[in-house]
Structures are given as structure tokens and as C-alpha cells.
N, C-alpha and C positions, 0 to 999 in steps of 0.2 A: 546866635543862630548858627553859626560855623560850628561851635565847640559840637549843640546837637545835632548836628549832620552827622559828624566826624561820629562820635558817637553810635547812632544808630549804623554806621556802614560797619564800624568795630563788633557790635552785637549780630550783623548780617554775616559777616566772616565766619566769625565764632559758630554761627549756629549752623552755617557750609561743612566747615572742618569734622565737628561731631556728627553730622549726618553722614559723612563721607567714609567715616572711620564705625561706623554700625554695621560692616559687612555686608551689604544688602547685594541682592545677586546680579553676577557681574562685573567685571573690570574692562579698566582699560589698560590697551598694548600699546600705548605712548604713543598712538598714532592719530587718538581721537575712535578711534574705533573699538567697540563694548563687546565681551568675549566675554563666553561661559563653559564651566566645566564640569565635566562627570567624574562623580567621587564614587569608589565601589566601597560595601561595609559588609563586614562577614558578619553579620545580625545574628551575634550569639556562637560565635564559631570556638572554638578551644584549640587550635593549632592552624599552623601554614601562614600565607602572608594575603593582604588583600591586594587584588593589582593594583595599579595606577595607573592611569592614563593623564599625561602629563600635555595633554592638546588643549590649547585655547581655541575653541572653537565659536565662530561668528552664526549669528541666528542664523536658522536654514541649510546652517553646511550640516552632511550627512556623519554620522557619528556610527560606527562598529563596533559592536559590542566586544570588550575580550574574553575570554575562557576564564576556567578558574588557575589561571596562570601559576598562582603559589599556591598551589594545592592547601586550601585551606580545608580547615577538617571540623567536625564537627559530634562527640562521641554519641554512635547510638542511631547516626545521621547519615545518607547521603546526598551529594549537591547536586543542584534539581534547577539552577539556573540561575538568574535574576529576575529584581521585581522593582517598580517604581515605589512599593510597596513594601514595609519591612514583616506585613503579617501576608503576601501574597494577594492580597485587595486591590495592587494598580495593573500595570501592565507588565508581564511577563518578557523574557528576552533569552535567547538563549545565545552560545558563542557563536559571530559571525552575524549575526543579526543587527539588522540595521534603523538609528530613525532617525528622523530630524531636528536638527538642535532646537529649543524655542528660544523664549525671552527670559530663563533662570536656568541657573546651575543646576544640574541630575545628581543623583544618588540612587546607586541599583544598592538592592540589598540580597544577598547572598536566601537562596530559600533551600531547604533542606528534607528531604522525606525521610522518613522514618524508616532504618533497617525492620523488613520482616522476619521474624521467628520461625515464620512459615515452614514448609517443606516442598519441593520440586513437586509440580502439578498441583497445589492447593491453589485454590483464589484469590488472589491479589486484590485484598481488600481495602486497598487504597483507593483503589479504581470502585465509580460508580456506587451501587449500592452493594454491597458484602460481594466485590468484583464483579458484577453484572449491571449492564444496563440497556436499558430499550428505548426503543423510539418510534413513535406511532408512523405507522408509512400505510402504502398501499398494497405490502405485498413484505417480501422477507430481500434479506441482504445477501448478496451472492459474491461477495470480493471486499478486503481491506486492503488498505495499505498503511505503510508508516513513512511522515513524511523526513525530513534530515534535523526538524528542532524538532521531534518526538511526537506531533501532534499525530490524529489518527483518523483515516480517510473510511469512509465505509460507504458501498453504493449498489444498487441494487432495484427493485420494482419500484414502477413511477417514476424511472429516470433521476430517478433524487441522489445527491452525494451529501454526506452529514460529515463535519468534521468535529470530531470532541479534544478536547484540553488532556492531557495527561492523567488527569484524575477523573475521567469520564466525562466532565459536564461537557454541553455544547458548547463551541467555540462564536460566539457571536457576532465576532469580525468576521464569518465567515458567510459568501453568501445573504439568504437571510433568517437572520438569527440563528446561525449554524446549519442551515440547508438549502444547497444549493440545485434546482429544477432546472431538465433540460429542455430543451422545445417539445412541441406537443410530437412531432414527427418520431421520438426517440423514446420509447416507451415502459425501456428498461435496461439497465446497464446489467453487462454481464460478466466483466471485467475490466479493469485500467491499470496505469501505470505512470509513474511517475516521471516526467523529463528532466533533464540535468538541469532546467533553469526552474524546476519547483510546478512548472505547468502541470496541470492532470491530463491524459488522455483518458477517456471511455470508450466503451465498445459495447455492442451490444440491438437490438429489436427493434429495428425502424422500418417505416411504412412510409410509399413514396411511390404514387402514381396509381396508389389502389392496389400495390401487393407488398408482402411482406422485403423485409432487405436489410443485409447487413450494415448496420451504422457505427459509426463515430461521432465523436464532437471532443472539443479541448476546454477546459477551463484556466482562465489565468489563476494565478496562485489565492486570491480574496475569494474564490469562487464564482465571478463574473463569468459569462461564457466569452469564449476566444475571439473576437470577430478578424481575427486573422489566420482563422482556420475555414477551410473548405469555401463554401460560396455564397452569396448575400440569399442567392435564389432558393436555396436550400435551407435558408435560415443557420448557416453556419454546421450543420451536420452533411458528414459525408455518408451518402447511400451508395450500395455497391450499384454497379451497370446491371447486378443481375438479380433474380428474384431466389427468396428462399422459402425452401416448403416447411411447411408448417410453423409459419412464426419463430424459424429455430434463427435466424439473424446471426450474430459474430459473438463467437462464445469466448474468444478469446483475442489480446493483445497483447504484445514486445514493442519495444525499444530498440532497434538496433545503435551500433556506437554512433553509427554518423548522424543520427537522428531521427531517421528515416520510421516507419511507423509498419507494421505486419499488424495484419489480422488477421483469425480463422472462422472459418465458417463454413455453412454448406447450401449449395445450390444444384440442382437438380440430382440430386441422390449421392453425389459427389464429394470429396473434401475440397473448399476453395478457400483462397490462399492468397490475400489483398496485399502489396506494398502503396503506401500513401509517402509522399513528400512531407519536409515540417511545417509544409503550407496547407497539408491534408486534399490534397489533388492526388490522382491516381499518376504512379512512378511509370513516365509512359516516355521517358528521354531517350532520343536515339542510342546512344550511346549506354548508359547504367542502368535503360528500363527495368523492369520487372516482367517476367513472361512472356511468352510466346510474342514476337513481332514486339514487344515490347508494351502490352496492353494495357499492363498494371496489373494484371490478376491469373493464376493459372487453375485449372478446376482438374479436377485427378480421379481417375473412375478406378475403385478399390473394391473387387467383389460387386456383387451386385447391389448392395445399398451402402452407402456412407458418410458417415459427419462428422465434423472435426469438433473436439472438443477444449484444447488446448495448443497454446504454441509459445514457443521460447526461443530464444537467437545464442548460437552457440557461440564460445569468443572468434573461432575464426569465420562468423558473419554467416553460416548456414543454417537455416531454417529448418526448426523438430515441431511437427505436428503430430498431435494422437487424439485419437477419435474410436468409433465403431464402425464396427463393418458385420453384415450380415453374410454368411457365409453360404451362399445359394437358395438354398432351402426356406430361408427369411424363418427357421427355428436356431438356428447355431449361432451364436454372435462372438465375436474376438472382436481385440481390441489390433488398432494399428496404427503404427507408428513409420510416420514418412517423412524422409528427408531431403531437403532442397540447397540447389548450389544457391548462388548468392544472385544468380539471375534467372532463379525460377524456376529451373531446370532439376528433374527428381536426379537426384544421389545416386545414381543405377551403379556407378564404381564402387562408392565406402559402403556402401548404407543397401543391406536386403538381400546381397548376395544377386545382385543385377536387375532385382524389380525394382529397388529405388524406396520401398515399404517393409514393414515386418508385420506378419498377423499373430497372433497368440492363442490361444482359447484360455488361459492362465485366467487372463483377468477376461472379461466378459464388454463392461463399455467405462475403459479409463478416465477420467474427468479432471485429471490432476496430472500437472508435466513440468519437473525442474532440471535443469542440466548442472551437474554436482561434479564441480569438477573436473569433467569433459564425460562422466558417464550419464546416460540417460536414464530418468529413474520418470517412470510411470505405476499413478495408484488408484485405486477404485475395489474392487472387490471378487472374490473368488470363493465358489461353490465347493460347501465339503457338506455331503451327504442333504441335511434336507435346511442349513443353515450356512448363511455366506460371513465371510470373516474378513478383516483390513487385507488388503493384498497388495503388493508392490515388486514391480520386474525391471530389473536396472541390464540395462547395454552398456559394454565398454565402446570406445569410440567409431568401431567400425558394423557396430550391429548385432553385434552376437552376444548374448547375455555372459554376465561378467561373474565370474564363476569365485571372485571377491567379496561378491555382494548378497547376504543372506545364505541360502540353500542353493546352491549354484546356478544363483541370479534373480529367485525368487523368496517372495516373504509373506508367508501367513498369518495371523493375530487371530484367535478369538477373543474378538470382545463380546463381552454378553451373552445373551443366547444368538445374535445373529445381528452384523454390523456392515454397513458399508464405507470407506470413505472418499468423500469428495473434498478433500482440499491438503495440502502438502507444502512444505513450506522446508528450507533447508537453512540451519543456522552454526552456530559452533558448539553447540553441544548436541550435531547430527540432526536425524529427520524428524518432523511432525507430519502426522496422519491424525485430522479429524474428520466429523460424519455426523452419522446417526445409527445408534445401537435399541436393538431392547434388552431390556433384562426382566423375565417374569413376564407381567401386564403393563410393564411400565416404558415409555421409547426416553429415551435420556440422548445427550450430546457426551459424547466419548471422542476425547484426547490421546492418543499415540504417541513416545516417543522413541525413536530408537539409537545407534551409533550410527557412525559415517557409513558403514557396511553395513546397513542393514538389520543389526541385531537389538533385540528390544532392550531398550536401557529399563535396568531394574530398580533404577535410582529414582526414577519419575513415578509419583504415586506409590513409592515403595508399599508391595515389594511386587507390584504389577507389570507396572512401566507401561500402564492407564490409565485413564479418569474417568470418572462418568460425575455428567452435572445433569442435577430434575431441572428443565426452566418450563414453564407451563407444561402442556400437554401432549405436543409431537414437536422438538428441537432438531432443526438441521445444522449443520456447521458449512458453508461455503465456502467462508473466507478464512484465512490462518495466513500471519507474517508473522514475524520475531522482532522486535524491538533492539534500539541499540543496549539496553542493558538486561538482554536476552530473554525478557518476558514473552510470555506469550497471549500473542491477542487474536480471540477468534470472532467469525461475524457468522452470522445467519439467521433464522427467523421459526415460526412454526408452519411445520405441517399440514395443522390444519387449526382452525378459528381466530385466535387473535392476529390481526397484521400488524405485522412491526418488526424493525429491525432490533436484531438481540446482536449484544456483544461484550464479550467475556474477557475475564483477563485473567493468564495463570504464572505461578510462580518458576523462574526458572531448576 
């Protein structure tokens, strides 16, 4: 009876040892406590080294993605991230990216896109369908952004924000199922921007008490809305104190360094000029307020009629807005450009030669505003004879057109037989101006590129340094940002019949 005892405890050992020694996921760190690791694998790479990350880590602890550390390489390839997945089928991950460890060892697999043959302004037809794609909405897309692991924001009619994957599809962690709706009060975004911690801010059409009004709202990074922005009472969207005519609401917003939030907009024929907190309350603190008494907002009377159209924060924290202005007559229109100290107060010393604004008749009603530099560059469109062409007017820093930049300070394009552009975008291989052109019978989405000065690069679309794409019927372009590996992605929608947002992507 002993002998089989002993026996069978010997067969129970045995059968421990060889389970033990099957690699199964997981160890232990001599403490009784089960630790797991992440193994990185260049999935088909031909050079460089795979990292390693040499951490035991215990279920739940947070895990950081690393870079492609040892440039590992791949001929014919470039590295496009990781994946839980060695065909790109599990979850994506890019460097600095974070998850939680489970209950087994990881393995990221190196994923690699395909160098294009292409040439500078062709289609990026990795993206979407032959680099296009649409998305049914209520209306068209007026702003993109790009966020810091590449993914790509687009937002616009219906207050909807859509975030897609690098390869166009919809992101569907995002939101729901890649689109994320803001309350009914906000009715359409018209710009945003990105915060240092990944949050989205929007801007844009909201209604609140039966009249129209400049709004915001924030979204956390999954696309939930913020409920640590603005007020419970407001459903989390900040409406301005004041009303705007004609449904024109807050066409634009910045970021400043401290976090602090501007918006443009207009209220009674005026340009007004919001600072919010990163709590999304009006910057109304004794001491740092914003505007007059410290209100939070200042309203600016420019000519007889006027509306902001754009705004941007320069690095020493003063505020460039540009808009239209009617020049008496309510027949003449120029565009202008007003600058603000950092408490609301117009620029009447740097900025206008003492009015604190500059008027132009150059361009007509600017739509597009980047600070390049420290020069101001505004673009929208300019009249030569009985067709209007890209146009763009840059100021050096104290106002005065910068005699560096283009035709001493100004810059013409014919595209097509007659083009405008609304959207502008500044990267390192210089400036982008997109719109809307016709050529013939037909209205097309036309791409601009030019140098840091202004001049049109003839390398884009050679031997143009244009593009024209058909997408349906009448194609606007809105939105334009540049990606970290200098593509270019534009958003906007049609004209007229089909609603949806359109969003393009071009070769740098």
C-alpha cells in the first residue's frame, strides 16, 4: 500500500516538473508572484535590431510602448508601428502608447507600409479608397486635425467628430464606432484643436435661450464628451454671454501655452474674441482676466460690418484674428487682421500702425490664418479681372507686409479658370492652400503648394505646383494639416447634393 502511494506521488511530481517546463505564459520572480512580458518582433524586417524590453511586469501594471529603438528596417518598407497582430488584424500601438498588462506575455509585431512610387501631390493610395474617403454626415467637414500617434480627427455639420486609422478606415474605439456627437445645443463644429493631454477642443454653432451663440465643448481622448468642461446646466458646452447674427457662432479656436482656450467669433456686426479657462468658464480672474474689467470677452467694432474668421496665438501669447470687414458702402470688402495683448487689449503699439488692425482690399474675406514663424500669413482669395485666384498676404511681426514673402508680401495662383482657398496649413516643405476651383464645367478640389516665402513649389504636381481632384459634383476643401511624415490630409464635403464628409490624402 505504501510502495503505491509513493508511487503515484512520484508520477504526480513528474507530471508538475513537465508542465512546468512547457513555457506556458508567465513566471515567477522568486517571490511567489506571476509576471509577464512583452517581446517586440520585426515580422519580416531585413535589418536593424528589435527592442527589448527587459520589465517583468505584474497583471494590471501599465506597460509603454517603445519606438523602433534599433531602427530596424525593412526593404521597399516603412515602420508604421506595432500590432498585437503580425498581419495588423489585433490592436495597433504606436511609440509612447500605453496598455495594461493582462494574464500572458505580449508580442508587438513590427508593421510596415509600403514606400510609394508616387510623386509629390498624387493620391496616397494607401489611404481609403485610391486616397479618398467619405462618410455620410449631415452636412460637409470644415477642420481636421492630426493627432501625435497619426490617427486623424475630422469635424464639421451635425456637430459630429470622425476619427479614422491611418489607412482611412474608421477608428472604432473611437466614440461610437468612430463617431463621436455633441449635444443637441451644438449644431456644428467649425473648428478645434488639440490639447497637450490628447483632449479635443471644438468650436463652433450653438443655440442657447432661443438665439444663436458662439459654442465649445471638449472631448476626452476615446471621444466621450468632457464632463469637466464648462457646466452641468449647459450640458457641458460653453455658450458665449452674447448672441451672434446669423448663426455665424465661433469659426475659430487656439490653444494657448498655458492652456487656456480663445475663440473667434462675431457678435453684433463686430469681431469677438472669447478666452475660456481649462475648465472651459469664461477667464474672468481678477488678476489674468481677459478683457475689459476682466469679462472674459472683448468685441472690436472694425468698419462698419465685421466677423472673425480665424485665430491663432503667437509664441509670445498675443492674439491674431482675421476676418471681413465691409468697408462703408456695405459693396467693398477687405479682409482684417487684429491683434491683441495677452489681456485683451488691441495692439494699438506693434500691430496697425496705432489702430491695433490692418484692412487690405488684397484679399476680400480671408478664411485661413497661420503664424509662420512669427510672420502672419492670411489666405482666401483675390479678384483679377472677371476670375478670383489663391491669394495669400504675410506681415512681418510688427504689421506691415513683409516684403520676403511672395511679391512684396502678396501671392497670387491661378488655379483653373477661377479658385478660392479656405484652408492653409504650414509644414516643412512650406505652405498648403486648398479650396475650391473650376476648370471648364467642371468645380474640382485644388491643392496648393508653395516655399517658406511664398513661392509656388514646382515640385508639387510637377510642373504646376497644383492639383486638382473630381470627387462628386461641387468639392470644397476646409480642412488641411500635414502629418508627421509630411503627407497631406484634406477634409471637406460637397457643395451641393450628397452630405458627407470627404477626406483626401496626398503625397508629400
Amino acid at each position: 500500500m505504501k510502495k503505491h502511494m509513493h508511487f503515484g506521488f512520484v508520477l504526480i511530481l513528474i507530471l508538475a516538473v513537465a508542465l512546468a517546463g512547457c513555457g506556458g505564459s508567465g513566471s515567477s520572480d522568486g517571490s511567489g508572484t506571476t509576471t509577464f512580458n512583452v517581446t517586440y518582433d520585426g515580422n519580416d524586417e531585413n535589418g536593424g535590431n528589435v527592442p527589448v524590453d527587459n520589465t517583468d511586469y505584474e497583471e494590471g501594471q501599465t506597460v509603454t510602448v517603445l519606438g523602433n529603438t534599433g531602427n530596424l528596417l525593412k526593404t521597399g518598407f516603412t515602420f508604421a508601428g506595432w500590432n498585437t497582430q503580425a498581419d495588423g488584424g489585433g490592436t495597433t500601438y504606436t511609440e509612447g502608447a500605453e496598455f495594461e498588462m493582462g494574464s500572458a506575455d505580449v508580442t508587438l509585431y513590427a508593421q510596415w507600409s509600403p514606400v510609394s512610387n508616387g510623386l509629390a501631390g498624387d493620391l496616397d493610395t494607401a489611404f481609403g479608397v485610391a486616397g479618398i474617403v467619405t462618410t455620410s454626415s449631415d452636412g460637409m467637414a470644415y477642420d481636421v486635425a492630426i493627432q501625435g500617434d497619426g490617427k486623424i480627427l475630422v469635424a464639421g455639420d451635425g456637430a459630429s467628430v470622425v476619427r479614422y486609422n491611418d489607412d482611412g478606415t474608421l477608428d472604432l474605439a473611437f466614440g461610437t464606432d468612430g463617431i463621436a456627437d455633441m449635444p443637441a445645443g451644438l449644431s456644428s463644429i467649425r473648428d478645434m484643436a488639440i490639447q497637450g493631454d490628447g483632449k479635443i477642443v471644438v468650436a463652433g454653432i450653438g443655440s442657447s435661450g432661443g438665439f444663436f451663440r458662439m459654442a465649445a465643448a471638449r472631448l476626452n481622448v476615446d471621444g466621450s464628451l468632457d464632463d469637466s468642461f464648462g457646466t452641468v446646466g449647459n450640458g457641458h458646452v460653453f455658450y458665449s454671454p452674447f448672441t451672434s447674427n446669423g448663426s455665424y457662432g465661433a469659426q475659430g479656436v487656439a490653444i494657448q501655452s498655458d492652456g487656456k482656450i480663445v475663440l473667434a467669433g462675431e457678435t453684433a456686426d463686430r469681431f469677438a474674441v472669447v478666452r475660456l479657462t481649462t475648465a472651459g468658464a469664461l477667464d474672468t480672474d481678477a488678476a489674468t482676466g481677459f478683457g475689459p474689467g476682466q469679462i472674459g470677452y472683448v468685441t472690436t467694432v472694425i468698419q462698419a460690418f465685421s466677423r472673425a474668421n480665424a485665430v491663432a496665438v503667437q509664441a509670445d501669447g498675443k492674439i491674431v484674428v482675421a476676418g471681413q470687414s465691409y468697408l462703408g458702402d456695405f459693396t467693398n470688402f477687405a479682409a482684417s487682421i487684429a491683434r491683441y495683448n495677452t489681456d485683451g487689449s488691441l495692439d494699438i503699439v506693434g500691430w496697425g500702425g496705432g489702430a491695433g488692425y490692418i484692412l487690405s482690399t488684397f484679399i476680400s474675406d480671408p478664411t485661413a490664418l497661420v503664424i509662420q514663424n512669427g510672420r502672419v500669413v492670411v489666405a482666401g482669395e483675390h479678384l483679377v479681372g472677371s476670375h478670383f485666384e489663391f491669394a495669400m498676404l504675410g506681415f512681418s511681426s510688427d504689421g506691415l507686409l513683409d516684403n520676403t514673402f511672395g511679391d512684396s508680401g502678396f501671392v497670387t495662383t491661378p488655379v483653373g479658370d477661377s479658385a478660392t482657398a479656405y484652408a492653409m496649413a504650414v509644414g516643412d516643405d512650406g505652405i498648403l492652400l486648398a479650396g475650391n476651383a473650376t476648370v471648364g464645367s467642371n468645380s474640382v478640389l485644388p491643392v496648393a503648394r508653395y516655399t517658406a516665402n511664398g513661392i509656388l513649389d514646382t515640385t508639387f504636381g510637377s510642373p504646376d505646383g497644383y492639383v486638382y481632384t473630381e470627387i462628386g459634383g461641387s468639392p470644397y476643401a476646409y480642412g488641411l494639416a500635414i502629418d508627421s511624415s509630411d503627407r497631406i490630409v484634406v477634409a471637406g464635403g460637397q457643395g451641393s447634393g450628397t452630405s458627407a464628409f470627404i477626406v483626401a490624402r496626398y503625397l508629400p
